[in-house]
Every structure is written in structure tokens, then in C-alpha cells.
C-alpha positions in Angstrom: -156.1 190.1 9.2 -154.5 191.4 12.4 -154.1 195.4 11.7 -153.7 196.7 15.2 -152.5 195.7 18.7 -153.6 197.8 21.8 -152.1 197.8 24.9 -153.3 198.1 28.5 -150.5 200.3 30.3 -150.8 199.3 34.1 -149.3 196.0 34.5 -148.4 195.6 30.8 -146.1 198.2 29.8 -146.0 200.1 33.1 -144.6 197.8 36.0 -147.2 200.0 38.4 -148.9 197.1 40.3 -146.7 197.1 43.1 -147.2 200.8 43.4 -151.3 200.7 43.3 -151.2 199.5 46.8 -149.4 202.7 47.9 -151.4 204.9 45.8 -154.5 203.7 47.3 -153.3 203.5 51.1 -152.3 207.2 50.6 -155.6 208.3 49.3 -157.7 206.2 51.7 -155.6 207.7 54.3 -157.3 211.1 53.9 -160.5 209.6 55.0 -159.4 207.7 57.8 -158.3 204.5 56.6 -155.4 201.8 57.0 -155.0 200.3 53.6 -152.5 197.4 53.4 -153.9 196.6 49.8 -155.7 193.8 51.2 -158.2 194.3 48.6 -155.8 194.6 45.5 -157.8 192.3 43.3 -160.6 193.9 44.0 -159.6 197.0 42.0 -156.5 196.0 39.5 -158.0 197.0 35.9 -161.0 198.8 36.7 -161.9 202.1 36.1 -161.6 205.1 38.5 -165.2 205.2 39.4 -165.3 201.3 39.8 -162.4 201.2 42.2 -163.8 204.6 43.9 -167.0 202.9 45.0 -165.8 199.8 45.7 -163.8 201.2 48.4 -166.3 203.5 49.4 -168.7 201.0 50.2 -166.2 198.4 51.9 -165.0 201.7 54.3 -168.2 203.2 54.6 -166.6 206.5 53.4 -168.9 209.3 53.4 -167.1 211.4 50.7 -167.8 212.6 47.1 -167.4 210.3 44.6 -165.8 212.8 41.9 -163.2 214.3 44.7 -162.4 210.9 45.6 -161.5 210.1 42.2 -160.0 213.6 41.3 -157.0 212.9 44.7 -156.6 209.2 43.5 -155.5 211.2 39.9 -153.5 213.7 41.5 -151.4 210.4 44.1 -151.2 208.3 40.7 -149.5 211.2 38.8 -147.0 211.8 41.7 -146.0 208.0 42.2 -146.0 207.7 37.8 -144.1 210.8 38.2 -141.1 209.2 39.6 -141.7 205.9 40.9 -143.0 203.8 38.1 -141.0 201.9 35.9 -141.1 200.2 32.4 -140.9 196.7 32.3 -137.6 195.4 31.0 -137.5 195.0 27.3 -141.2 196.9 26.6 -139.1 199.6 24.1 -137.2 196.6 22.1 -140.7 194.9 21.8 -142.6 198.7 20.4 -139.8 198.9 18.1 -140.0 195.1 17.0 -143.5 195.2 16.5 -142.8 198.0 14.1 -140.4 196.9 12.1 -141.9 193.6 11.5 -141.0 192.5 8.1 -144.3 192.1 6.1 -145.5 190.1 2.8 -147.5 192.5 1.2 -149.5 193.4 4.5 -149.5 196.8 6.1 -147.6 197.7 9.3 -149.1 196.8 12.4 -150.9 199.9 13.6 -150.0 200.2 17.7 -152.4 201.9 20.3 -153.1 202.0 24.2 -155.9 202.1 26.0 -155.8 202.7 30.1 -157.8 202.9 32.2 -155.4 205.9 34.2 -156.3 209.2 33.8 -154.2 211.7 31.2 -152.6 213.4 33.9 -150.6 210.5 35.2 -150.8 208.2 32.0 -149.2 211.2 29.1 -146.9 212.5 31.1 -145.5 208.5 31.9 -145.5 207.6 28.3 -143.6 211.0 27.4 -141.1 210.5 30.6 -140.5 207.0 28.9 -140.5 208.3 25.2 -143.0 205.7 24.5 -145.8 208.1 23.0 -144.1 208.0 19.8 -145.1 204.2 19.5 -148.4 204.9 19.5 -151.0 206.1 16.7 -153.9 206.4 19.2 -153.7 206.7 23.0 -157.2 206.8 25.2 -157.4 207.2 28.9 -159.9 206.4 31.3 -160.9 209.9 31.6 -162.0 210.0 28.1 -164.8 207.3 28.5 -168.2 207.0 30.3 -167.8 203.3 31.3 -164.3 202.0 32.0 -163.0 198.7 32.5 -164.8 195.9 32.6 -167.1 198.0 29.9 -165.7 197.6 26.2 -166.0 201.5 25.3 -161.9 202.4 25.8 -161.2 199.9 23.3 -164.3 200.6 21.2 -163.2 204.0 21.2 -159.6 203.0 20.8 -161.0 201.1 17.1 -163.3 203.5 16.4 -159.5 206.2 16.4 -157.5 203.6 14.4 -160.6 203.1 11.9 -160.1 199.2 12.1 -162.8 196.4 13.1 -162.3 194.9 16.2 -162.1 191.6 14.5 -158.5 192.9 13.2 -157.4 194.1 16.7 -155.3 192.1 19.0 -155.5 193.4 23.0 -152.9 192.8 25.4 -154.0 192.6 29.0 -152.8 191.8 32.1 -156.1 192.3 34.3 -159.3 190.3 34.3 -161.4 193.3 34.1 -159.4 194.6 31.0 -159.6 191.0 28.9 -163.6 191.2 29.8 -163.4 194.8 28.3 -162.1 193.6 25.6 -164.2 190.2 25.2 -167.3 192.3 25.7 -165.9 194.3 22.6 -165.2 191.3 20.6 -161.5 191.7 20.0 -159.5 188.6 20.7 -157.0 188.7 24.2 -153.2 188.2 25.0 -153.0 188.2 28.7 -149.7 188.5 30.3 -150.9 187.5 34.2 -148.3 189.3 36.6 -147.4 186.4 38.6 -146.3 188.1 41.5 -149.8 188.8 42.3 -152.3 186.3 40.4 -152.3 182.6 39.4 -152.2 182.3 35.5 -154.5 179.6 35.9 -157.3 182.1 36.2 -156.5 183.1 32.8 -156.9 179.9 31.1 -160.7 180.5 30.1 -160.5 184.2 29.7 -157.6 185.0 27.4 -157.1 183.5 23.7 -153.5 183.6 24.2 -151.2 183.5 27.7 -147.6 184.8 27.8 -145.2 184.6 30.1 -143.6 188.0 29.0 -144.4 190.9 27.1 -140.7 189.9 25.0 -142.4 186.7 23.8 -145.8 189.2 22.1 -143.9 190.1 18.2 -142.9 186.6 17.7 -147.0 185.4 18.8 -147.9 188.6 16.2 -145.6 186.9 13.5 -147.7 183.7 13.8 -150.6 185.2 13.3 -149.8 187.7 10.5 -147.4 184.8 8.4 -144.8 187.1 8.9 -141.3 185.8 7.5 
């Protein structure tokens, strides 16, 4: 039985892929570096640290790993500050998926898991009033391995007290559906087509979408909802 959804923000709920680019340009800045987010797919969905030493190694920046990551915190909290916007439709669809009418079956149980830290990803869901949606929220802060490692959503199951048999993840990033994979929870992917080809998807993802608007009538299939 499907008993919980959890979302990936970035690129899911957050349309903050277009901004990454910036984000990253202004940090690699600091240590001498003109970024023109030629290596965007490089980094989308991976954790902090991941993206940190990947970009590290292709610069050859000499620089602490942890104050690296600790300014890339501080530029992604300014830009989800005031920059970042909700895709179109993402409250209708929380509020759907909640009010799903049900044969004898308990509400679907909503959660997040991003690999952003708190201090950009709290305050966007609070700007948006979207924490209320959710029973559980992890960041990547909160984890030792992020993205493509399966502990966020491990520890996002292990917070709703469900199997991840009964979880359904939505993802837009190949590093966040092989998180989940690797945690044995079964994948929607909604590829941003501005910046990958859905085709890459076909293998990875149980499900494709074209939109996050088309995910509570997918959820109705597979709960039998009426």
C-alpha cells in the first residue's frame, strides 16, 4: 500500500535550477573562478560535499572543504531568500494529495527530503507556506551521505515510521532517483526539460511525468482511489 510520498524540493517544488548556476558562479567567484554553469549536470541533485569537491578538483581550488560548503549555504539562502519561485500549481497539488478521497485507506502521509541545507530550505518552505504540507522535512545538513546515497530518504522513512516499500519519491535529478533506488523506494521523475532529455530517465524512474499537476491523479491509480 502507498502510505507516503516524499518530495525532492530543488527542481520539484522549488523552480531553483535556473538559479544554481548563479549560486555557484558567485561562490566560485571568491576563489578566483569564472563559472558559466558549464558544468550544471555535474552537480544538480547531489549533496553539498559532492558538488564542493567536484568543483574543487575541476578548479584546482585550494580551499577548505567545510568553508566552501558553509558560503555555498549562506549564497543559496540569499538567492531562496528572494529569488526562488514555486512552480505553478505545486500548492493545488499539496492540497490535492491531501484531500484525496479514500476507501478505507489512511491519508497519504507527505514528506520532503533535500539535499539544501536548513538555512535556505525552512525558511523557503515557510516564505511559501508550504511547511504545513509536510509531516517530516530532512535537509541535507542532517545526513552523513547525501545524494546519490539513500540515507535522506532512509531517514525521511525512518521519521514517518513507514517501509520504503509504501513510499513513493518524486525526483527530478538523477542523483536523487539513485538515492532513492539505492533505498528501495519506487521513483516518479519529473525531468526539467529545459535542461535534460527525459530520455535519460526512461531506465531510471518507475514513472515519468511531464508535470508535477499530473502526480495526485498517478497517486489515485495506485491507491484505487475513487
Amino acid at each position: 500500500m502507498l502510505r507516503a510520498i516524499i518530495f525532492d524540493l530543488d527542481g520539484v517544488l522549488a523552480d531553483s535550477e535556473p538559479w544554481w548556476n548563479q549560486i555557484d558562479a558567485k561562490l566560485l567567484s571568491e576563489y578566483g573562478v569564472a563559472y558559466r554553469g558549464e558544468y550544471h549536470q555535474n552537480v544538480v541533485g547531489v549533496s553539498y560535499p559532492i558538488a564542493v569537491e567536484f568543483y574543487k578538483k575541476k578548479f584546482g581550488i585550494n580551499a577548505p572543504a567545510g568553508h566552501m560548503m558553509k558560503r555555498r549555504g549562506e549564497i543559496a539562502a540569499e538567492f531562496f531568500a528572494d529569488r526562488v519561485s514555486l512552480f505553478p500549481g505545486t500548492k493545488e497539488v499539496l492540497q490535492q494529495l491531501r484531500q484525496l478521497k479514500l476507501r478505507r485507506e489512511p491519508p497519504v502521509r507527505l514528506g520532503l527530503a533535500t539535499s539544501s541545507v536548513s538555512d535556505s530550505a525552512r525558511p523557503f518552505l515557510d516564505r511559501h507556506q508550504l511547511t504545513q504540507f509536510f509531516e517530516v522535512i530532512v535537509t541535507g545538513d542532517e545526513v552523513e551521505r547525501g545524494k546519490p546515497a539513500p540515507d535522506i530518504y532512509l531517514r525521511a522513512t525512518d521519521k514517518l515510521n513507514v517501509s520504503s516499500d509504501e513510499c513513493l519519491v518524486v525526483e527530478d535529478a538523477l542523483a536523487g532517483i539513485a538515492a532513492a533506488k539505492a533505498a528501495e523506494m519506487p521513483v516518479v521523475a519529473i525531468p526539467d526539460r529545459r535542461f535534460v532529455n527525459p530520455a535519460a530517465y526512461e531506465k531510471q524512474a518507475d514513472y515519468i511525468l511531464s508535470s508535477l499537476k499530473e502526480l495526485p491523479s498517478l497517486v489515485q491509480k495506485l491507491r484505487g482511489v475513487a
